[in-house]
RORO-941018 format. One record per atom (N, C-alpha, C): residue in three letters; x, y, z; residue number from 1; atom name. Coordinates in Angstrom, 3 decimals. Each point is the difference from the previous one (the first is absolute). Layout:
<atoms>
- ALA; X; Y; Z; NUM; CA
...
</atoms>
This chain:
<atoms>
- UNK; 60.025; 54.612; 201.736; 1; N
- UNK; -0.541; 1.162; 0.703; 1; CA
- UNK; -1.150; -0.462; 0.885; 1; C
- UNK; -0.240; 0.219; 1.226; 2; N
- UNK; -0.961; -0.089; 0.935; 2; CA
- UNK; -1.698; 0.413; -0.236; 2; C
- UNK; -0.509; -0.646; 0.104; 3; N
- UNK; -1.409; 0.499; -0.146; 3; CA
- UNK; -0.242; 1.559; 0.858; 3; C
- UNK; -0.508; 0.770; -0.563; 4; N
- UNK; -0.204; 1.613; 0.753; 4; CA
- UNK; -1.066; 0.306; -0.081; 4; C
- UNK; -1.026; 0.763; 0.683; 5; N
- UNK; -1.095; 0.357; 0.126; 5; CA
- UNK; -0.457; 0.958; -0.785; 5; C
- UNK; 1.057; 0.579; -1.052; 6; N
- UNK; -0.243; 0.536; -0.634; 6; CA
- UNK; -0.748; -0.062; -1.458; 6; C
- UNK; -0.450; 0.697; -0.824; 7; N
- UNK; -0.870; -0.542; -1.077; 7; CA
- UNK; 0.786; -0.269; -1.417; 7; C
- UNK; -0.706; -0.750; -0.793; 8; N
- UNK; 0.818; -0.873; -1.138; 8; CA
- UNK; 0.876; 0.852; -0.371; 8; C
- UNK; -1.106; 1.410; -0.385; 9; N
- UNK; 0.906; 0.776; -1.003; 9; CA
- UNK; 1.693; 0.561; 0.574; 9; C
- UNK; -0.381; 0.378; 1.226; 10; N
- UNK; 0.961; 0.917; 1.298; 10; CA
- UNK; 0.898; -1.376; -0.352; 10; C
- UNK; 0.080; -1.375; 0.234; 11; N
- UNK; 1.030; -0.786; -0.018; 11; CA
- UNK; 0.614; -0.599; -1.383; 11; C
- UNK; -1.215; 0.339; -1.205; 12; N
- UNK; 1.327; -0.388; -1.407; 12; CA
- UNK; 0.536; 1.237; -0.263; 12; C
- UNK; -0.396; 1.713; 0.696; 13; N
- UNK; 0.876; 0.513; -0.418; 13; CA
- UNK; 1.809; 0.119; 0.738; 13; C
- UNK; -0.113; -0.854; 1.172; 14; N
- UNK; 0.651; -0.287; 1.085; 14; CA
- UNK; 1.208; -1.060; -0.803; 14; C
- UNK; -0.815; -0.981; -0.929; 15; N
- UNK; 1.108; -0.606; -0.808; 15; CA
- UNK; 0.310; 0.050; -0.972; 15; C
- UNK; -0.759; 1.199; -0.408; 16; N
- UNK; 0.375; 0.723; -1.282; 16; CA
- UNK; 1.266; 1.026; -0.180; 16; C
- UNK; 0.229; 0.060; 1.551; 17; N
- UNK; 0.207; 1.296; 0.226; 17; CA
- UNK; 2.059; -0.847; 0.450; 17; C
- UNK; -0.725; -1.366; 0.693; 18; N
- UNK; 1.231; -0.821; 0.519; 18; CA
- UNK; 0.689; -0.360; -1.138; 18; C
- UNK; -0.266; -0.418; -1.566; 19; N
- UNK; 0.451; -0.210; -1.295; 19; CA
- UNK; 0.276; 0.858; -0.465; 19; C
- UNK; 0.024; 1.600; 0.415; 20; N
- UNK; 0.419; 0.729; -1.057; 20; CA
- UNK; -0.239; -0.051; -1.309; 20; C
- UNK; -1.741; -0.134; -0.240; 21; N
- UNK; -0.486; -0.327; -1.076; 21; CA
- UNK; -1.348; 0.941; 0.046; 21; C
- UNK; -0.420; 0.699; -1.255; 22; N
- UNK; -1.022; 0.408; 0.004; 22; CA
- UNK; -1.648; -0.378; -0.217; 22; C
- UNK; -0.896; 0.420; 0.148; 23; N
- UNK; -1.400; -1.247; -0.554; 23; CA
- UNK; 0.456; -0.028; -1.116; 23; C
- UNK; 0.538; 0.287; -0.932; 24; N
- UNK; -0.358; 0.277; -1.838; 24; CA
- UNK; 1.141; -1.657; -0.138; 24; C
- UNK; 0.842; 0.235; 0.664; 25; N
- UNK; 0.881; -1.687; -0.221; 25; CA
- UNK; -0.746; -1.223; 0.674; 25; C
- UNK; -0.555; 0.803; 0.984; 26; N
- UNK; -0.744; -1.559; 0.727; 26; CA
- UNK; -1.071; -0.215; -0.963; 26; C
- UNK; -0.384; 0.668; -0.117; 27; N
- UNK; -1.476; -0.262; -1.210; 27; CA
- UNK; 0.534; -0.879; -0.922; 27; C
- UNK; 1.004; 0.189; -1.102; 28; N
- UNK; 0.744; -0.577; -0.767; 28; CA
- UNK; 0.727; -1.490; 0.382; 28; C
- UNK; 0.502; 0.304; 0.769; 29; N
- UNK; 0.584; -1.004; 0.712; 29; CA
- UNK; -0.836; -1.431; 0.155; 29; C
- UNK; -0.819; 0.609; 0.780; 30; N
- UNK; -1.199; -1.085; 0.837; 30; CA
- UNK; -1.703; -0.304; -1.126; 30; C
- UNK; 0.460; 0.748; -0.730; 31; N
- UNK; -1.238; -0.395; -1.200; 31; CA
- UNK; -1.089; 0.930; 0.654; 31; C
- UNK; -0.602; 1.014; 0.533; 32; N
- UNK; -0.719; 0.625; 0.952; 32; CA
- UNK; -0.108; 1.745; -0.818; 32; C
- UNK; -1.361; 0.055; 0.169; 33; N
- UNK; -0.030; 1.519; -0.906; 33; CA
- UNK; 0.563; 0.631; 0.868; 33; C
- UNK; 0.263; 1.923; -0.330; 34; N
- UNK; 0.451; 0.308; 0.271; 34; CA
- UNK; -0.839; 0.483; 1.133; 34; C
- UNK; -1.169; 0.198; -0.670; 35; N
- UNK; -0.899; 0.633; 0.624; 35; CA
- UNK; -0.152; -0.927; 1.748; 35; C
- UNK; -0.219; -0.709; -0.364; 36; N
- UNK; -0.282; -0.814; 1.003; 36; CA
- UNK; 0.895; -0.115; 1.465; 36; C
- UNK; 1.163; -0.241; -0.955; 37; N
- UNK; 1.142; 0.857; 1.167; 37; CA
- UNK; -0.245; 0.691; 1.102; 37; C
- UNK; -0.266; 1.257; -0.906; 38; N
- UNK; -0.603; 1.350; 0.814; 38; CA
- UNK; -0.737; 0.250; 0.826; 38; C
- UNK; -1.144; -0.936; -0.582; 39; N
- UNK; -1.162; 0.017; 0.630; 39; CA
- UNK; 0.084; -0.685; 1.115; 39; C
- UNK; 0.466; -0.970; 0.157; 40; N
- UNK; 0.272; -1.071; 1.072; 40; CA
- UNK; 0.910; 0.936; 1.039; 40; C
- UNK; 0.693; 0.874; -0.218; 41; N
- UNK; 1.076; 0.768; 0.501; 41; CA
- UNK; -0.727; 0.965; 0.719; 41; C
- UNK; -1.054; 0.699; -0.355; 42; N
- UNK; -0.838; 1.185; -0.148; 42; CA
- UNK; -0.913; -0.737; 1.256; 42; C
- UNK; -0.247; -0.937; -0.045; 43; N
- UNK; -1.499; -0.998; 0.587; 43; CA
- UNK; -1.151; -0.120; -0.289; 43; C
- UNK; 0.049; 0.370; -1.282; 44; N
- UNK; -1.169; -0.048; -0.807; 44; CA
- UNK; -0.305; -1.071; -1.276; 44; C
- UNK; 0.877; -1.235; 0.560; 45; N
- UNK; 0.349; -1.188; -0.509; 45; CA
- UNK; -0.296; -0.843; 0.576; 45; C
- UNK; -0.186; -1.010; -0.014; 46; N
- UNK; 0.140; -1.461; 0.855; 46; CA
- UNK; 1.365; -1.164; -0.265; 46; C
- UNK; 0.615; -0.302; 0.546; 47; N
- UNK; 0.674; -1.224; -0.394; 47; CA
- UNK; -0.819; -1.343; -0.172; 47; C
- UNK; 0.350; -0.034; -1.671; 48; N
- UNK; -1.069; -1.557; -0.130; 48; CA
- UNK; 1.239; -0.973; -0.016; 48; C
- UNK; -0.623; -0.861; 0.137; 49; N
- UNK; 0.881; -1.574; 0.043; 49; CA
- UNK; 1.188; 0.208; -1.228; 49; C
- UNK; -0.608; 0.142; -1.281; 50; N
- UNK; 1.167; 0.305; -1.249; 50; CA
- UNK; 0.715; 0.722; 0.595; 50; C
- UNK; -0.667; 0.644; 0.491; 51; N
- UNK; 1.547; 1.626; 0.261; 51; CA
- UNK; 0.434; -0.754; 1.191; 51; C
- UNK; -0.205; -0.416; 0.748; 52; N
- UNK; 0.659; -0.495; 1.336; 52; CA
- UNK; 0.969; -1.207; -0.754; 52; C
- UNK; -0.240; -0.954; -0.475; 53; N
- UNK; 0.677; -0.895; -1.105; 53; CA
- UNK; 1.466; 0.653; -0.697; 53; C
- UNK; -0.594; 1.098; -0.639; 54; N
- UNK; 1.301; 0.800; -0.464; 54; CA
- UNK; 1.360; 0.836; 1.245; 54; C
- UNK; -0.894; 0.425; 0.748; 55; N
- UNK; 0.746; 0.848; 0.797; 55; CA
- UNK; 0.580; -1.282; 0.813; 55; C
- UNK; -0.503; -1.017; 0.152; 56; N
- UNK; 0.500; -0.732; 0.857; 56; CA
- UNK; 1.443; -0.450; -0.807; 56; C
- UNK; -0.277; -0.344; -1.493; 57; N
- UNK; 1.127; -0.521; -0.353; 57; CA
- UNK; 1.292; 0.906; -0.738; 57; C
- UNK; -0.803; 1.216; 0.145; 58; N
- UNK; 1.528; 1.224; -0.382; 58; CA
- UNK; 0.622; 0.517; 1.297; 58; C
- UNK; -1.118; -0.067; 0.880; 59; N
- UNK; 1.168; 0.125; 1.397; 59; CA
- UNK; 0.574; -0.902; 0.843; 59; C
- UNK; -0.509; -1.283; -0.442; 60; N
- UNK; 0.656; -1.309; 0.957; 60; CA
- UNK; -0.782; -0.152; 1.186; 60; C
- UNK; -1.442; 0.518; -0.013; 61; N
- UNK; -0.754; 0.042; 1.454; 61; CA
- UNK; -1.166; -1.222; -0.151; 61; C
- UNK; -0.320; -0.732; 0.201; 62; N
- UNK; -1.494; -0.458; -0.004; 62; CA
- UNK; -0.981; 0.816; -0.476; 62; C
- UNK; -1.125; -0.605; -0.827; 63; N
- UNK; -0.981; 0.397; -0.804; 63; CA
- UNK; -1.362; 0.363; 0.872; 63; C
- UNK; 0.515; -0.645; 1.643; 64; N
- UNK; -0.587; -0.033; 1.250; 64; CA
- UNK; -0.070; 1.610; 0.651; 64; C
- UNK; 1.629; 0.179; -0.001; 65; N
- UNK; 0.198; 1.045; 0.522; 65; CA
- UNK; -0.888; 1.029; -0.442; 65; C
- UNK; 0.230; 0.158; -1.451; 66; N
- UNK; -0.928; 1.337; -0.300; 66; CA
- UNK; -1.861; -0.372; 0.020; 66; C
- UNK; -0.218; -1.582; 0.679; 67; N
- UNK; -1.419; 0.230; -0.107; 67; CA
- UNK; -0.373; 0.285; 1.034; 67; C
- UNK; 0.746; 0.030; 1.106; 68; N
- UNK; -0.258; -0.231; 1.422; 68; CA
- UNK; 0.054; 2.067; 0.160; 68; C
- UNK; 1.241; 0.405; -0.562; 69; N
- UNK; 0.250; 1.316; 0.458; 69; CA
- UNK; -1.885; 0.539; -0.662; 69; C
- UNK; -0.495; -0.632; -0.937; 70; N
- UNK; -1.089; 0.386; -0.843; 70; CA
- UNK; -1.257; 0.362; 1.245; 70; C
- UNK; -0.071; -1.364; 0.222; 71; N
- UNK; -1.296; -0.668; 0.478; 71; CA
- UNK; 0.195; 0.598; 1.618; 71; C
- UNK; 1.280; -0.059; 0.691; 72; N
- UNK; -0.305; 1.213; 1.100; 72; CA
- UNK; 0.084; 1.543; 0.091; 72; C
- UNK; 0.060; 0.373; -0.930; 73; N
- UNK; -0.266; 1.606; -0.363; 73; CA
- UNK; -1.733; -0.141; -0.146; 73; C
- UNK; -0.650; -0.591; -0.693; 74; N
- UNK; -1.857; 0.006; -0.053; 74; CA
- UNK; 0.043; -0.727; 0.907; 74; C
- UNK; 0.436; -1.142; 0.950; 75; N
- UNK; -0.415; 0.023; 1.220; 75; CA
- UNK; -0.456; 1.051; 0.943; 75; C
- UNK; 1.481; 0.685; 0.014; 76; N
- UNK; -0.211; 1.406; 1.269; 76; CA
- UNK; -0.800; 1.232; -0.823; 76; C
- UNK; -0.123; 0.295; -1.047; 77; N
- UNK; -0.556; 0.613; -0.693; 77; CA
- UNK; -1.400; 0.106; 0.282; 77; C
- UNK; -0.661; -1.060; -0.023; 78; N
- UNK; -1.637; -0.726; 0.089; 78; CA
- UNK; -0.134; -0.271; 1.721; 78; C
- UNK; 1.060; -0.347; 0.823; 79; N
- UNK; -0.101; -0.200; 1.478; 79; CA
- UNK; -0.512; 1.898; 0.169; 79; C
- UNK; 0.800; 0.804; -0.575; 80; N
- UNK; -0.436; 1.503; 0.542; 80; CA
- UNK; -0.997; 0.358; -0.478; 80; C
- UNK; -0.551; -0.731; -1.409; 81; N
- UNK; -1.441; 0.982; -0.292; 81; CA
- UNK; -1.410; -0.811; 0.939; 81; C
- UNK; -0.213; 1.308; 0.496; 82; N
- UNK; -1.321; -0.239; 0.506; 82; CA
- UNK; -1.355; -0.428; -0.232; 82; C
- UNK; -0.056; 0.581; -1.251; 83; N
- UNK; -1.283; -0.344; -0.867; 83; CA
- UNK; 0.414; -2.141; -0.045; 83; C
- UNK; 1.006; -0.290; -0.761; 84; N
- UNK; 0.250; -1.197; -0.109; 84; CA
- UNK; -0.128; -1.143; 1.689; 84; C
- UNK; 0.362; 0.730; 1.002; 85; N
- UNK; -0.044; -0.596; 1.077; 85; CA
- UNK; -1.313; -0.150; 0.641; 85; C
- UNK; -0.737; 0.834; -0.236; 86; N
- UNK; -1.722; 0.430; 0.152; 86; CA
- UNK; -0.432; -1.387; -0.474; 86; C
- UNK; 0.272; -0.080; -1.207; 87; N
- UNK; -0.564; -1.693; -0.831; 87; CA
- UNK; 0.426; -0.920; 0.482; 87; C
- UNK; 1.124; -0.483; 0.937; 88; N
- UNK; 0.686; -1.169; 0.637; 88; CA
- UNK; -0.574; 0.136; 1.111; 88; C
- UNK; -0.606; 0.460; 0.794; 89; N
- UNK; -0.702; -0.062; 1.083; 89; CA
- UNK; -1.357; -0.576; 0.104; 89; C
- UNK; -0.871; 0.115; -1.269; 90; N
- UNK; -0.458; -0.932; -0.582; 90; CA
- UNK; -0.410; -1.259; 0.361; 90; C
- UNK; 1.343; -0.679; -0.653; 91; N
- UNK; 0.554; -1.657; 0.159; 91; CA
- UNK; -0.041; -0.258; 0.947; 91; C
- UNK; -0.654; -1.177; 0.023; 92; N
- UNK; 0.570; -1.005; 1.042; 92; CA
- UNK; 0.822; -1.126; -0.598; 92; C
- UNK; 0.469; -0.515; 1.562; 93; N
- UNK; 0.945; -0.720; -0.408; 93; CA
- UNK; -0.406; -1.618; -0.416; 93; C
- UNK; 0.138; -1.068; -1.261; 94; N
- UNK; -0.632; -1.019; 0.122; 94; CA
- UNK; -0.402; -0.777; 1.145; 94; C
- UNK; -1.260; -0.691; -0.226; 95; N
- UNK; 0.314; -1.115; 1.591; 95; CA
- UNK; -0.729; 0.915; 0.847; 95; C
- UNK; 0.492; 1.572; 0.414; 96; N
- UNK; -0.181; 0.718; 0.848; 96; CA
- UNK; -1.464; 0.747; -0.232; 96; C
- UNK; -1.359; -0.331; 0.026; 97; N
- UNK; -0.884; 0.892; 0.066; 97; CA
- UNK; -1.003; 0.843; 1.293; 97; C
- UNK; 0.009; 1.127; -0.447; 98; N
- UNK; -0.827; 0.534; 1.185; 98; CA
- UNK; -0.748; -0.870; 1.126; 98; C
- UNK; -0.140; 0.112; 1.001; 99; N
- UNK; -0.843; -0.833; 0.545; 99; CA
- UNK; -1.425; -0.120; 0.180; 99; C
- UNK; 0.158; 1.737; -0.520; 100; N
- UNK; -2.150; 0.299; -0.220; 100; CA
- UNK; -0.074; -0.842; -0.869; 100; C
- UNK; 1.162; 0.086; -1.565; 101; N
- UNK; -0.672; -0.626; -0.989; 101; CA
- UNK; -0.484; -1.788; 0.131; 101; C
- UNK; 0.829; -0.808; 0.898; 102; N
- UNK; -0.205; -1.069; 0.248; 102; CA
- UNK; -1.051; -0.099; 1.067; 102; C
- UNK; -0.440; 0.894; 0.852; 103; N
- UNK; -1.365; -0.395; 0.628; 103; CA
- UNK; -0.754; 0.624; -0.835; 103; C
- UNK; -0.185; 0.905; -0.386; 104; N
- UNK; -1.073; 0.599; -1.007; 104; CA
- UNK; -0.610; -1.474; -0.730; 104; C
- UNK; 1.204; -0.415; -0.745; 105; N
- UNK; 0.237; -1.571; -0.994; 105; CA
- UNK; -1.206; -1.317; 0.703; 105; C
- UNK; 0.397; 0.181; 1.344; 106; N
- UNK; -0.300; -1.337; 0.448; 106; CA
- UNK; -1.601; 0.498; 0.687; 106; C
- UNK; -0.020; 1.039; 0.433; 107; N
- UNK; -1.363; 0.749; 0.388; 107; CA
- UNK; -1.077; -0.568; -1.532; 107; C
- UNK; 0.634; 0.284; -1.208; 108; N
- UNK; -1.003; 0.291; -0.533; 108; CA
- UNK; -0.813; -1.764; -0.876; 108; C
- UNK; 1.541; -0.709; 0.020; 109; N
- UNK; -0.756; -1.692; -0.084; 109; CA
- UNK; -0.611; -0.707; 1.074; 109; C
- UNK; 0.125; 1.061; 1.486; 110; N
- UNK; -0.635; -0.824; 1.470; 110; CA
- UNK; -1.677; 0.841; -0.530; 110; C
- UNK; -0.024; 0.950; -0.325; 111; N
- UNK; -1.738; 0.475; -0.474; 111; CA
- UNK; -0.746; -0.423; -1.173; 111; C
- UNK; 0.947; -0.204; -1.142; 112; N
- UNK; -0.645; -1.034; -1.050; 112; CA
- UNK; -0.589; -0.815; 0.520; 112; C
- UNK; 1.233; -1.363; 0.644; 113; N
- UNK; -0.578; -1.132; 0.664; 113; CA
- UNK; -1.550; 0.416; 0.570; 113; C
- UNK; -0.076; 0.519; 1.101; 114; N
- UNK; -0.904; 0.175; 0.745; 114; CA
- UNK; -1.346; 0.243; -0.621; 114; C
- UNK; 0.375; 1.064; -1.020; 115; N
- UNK; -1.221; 0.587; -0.993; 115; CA
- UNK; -0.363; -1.467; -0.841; 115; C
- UNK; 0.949; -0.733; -0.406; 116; N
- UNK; -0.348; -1.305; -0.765; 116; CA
- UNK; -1.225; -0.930; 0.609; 116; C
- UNK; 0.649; -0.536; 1.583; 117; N
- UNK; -0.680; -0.466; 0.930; 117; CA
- UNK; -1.533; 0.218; 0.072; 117; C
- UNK; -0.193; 1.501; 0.200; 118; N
- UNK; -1.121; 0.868; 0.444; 118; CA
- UNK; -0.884; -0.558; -1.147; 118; C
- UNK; 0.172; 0.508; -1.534; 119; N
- UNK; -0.725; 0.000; -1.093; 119; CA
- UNK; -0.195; -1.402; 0.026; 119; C
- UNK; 0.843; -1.205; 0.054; 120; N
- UNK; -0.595; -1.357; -0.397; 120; CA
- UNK; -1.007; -0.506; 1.361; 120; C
- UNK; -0.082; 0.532; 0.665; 121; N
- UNK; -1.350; -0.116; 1.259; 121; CA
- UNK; -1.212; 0.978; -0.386; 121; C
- UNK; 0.414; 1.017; -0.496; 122; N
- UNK; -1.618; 0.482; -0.600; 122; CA
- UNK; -0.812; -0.454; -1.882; 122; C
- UNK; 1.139; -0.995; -0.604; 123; N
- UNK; -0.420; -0.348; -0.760; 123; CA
- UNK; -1.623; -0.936; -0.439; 123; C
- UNK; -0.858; 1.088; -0.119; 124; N
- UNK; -1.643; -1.059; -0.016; 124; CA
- UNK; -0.074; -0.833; -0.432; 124; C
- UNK; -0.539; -0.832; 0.447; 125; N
- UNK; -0.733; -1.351; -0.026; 125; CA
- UNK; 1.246; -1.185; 0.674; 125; C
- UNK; 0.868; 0.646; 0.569; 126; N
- UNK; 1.133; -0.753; 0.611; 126; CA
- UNK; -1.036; -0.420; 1.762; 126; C
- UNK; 0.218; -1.563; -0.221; 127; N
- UNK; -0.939; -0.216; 1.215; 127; CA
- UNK; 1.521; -0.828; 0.889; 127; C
- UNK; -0.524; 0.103; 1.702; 128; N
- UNK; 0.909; -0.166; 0.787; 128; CA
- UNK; 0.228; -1.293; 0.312; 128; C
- UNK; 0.690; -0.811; 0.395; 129; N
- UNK; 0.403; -1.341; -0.252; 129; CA
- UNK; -1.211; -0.588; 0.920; 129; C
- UNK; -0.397; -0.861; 0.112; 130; N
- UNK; -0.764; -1.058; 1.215; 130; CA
- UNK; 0.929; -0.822; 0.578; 130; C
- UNK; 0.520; 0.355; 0.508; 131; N
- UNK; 1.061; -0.882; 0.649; 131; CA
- UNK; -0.984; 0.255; 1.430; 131; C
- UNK; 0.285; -0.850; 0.533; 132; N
- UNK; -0.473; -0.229; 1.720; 132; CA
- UNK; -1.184; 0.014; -0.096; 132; C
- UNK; -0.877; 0.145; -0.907; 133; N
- UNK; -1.887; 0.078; 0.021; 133; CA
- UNK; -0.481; -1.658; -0.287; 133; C
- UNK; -0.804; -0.580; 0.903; 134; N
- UNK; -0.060; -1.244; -0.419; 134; CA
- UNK; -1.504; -0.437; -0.862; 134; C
</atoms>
């Protein structure tokens, strides 16, 4: 079966539905509560790796298939919530920093220096070289 954009649950009841089998046999079948079934069916489940493991090997699909159908349902899920996208805006990207923050950065070790400079010339009793006085 083709990968579909549709969500976990919407597609095991799709091959639940292609087996002419109900959750209460797949549960049995595949070692998988019943509950869980449902829930996964409902979308108020997740497909974990075990269950992807099982479903993979009572329907003949990859253990892939059902992680992938998983992991892009909370993809697009989390791409639409706003609150969550608010926080990724955030980030930057490694490597990639602001550029205030890197002159800000370099502004503020070019005024140390300077302030360093300044203070070791007013340090008392520091006398000035005799060089050139004969």
């Amino acid at each position: 079966m083709a990968k579909t954009e549709k969500n976990p649950g919407a597609v095991l009841q799709t091959f639940i539905d292609k087996y002419q089998i109900n959750p209460f046999s797949l549960s049995k079948s595949a070692g998988i509560y019943y509950k869980t079934i449902r829930d996964i069916i409902s979308g108020s489940a997740r497909i974990t790796v075990p269950i992807a493991l099982r479903l993979g090997k009572f329907f003949g699909t990859t253990p892939q298939f059902w992680l992938d159908l998983q992991i892009s349902s909370e993809i697009k899920k989390l791409s639409a919530d706003k609150k969550f996208q608010s926080k990724l805006k955030n980030i930057t990207k490694a490597g990639k920093q602001k550029s205030s923050v890197k002159e800000k950065s370099a502004k503020r070790k070019t005024k140390t220096l300077r302030e360093k400079r300044k203070k070791a010339v007013k340090i008392p009793g520091a006398k000035k070289s005799g060089i050139g006085k004969i």
